[in-house]
C-alpha positions in Angstrom: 0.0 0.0 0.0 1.1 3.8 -1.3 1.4 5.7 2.3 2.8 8.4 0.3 1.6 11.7 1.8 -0.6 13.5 -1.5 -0.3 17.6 -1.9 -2.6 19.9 -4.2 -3.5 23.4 -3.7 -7.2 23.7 -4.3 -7.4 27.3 -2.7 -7.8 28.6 -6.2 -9.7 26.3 -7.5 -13.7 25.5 -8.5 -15.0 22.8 -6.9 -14.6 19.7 -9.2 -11.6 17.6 -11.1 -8.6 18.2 -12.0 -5.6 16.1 -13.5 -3.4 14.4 -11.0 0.4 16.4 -11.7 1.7 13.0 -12.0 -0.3 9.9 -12.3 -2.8 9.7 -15.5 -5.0 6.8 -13.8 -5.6 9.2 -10.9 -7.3 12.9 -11.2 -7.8 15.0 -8.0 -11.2 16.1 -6.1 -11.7 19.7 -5.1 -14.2 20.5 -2.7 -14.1 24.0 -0.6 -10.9 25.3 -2.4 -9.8 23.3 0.4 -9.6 19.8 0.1 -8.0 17.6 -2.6 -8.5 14.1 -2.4 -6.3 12.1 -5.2 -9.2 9.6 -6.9 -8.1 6.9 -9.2 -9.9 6.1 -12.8 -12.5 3.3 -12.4 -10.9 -0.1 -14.5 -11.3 -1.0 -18.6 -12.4 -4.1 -19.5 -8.7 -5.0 -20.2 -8.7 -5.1 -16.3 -6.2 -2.1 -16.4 -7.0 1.5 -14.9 -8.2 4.0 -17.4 -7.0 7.7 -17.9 -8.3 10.6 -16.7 -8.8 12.9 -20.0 -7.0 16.3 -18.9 -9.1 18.6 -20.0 -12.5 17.4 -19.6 -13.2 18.7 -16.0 -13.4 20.4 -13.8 -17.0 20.3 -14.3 -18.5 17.1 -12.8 -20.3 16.5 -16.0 -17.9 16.2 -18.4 -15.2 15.4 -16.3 -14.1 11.4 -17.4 -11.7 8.5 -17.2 -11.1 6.6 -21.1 -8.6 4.5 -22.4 -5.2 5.9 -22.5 -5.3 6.2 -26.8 -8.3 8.6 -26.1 -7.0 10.5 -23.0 -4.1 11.3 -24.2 -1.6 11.3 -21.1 1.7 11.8 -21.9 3.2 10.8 -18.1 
C-alpha cells in the first residue's frame, strides 16, 4: 500500500476535477478550495486503470476517465 503523503492546492480552484500532476490513472477532487483528495480512474475491460482525460473537467459533468489512446496522457 502507497502511504505516500498527496499535496494539491485547491485554494484557487472551482470545486470539481482536476488532473493528478503525476499519475494519469488518478485525477484530483476539489471540494471547498480546500480539500484535494487524489481519486483513481475506475478499470477497462482489459482489467487495467483508465485515464483521466485532462481537459475534460473540472465540471462534474464532463469530467471522465477513457482508455489511454483517447485520453491522451503523456506521463
Amino acid at each position: 500500500m502507497d502511504t505516500t503523503e498527496f499535496h494539491f492546492d485547491c485554494s484557487d480552484k472551482a470545486d470539481g476535477n482536476y488532473p493528478h500532476p503525476t499519475k494519469c490513472t488518478h485525477y484530483v477532487a476539489c471540494v471547498a478550495h480546500a480539500h484535494a483528495y487524489e481519486m483513481p480512474c475506475a478499470m477497462g475491460h482489459n482489467g487495467e486503470l483508465l485515464h483521466y482525460v485532462q481537459n475534460s473537467g473540472p465540471d462534474p459533468v464532463t469530467s471522465r476517465c477513457d482508455y489511454p489512446e483517447v485520453a491522451g496522457c503523456m506521463y
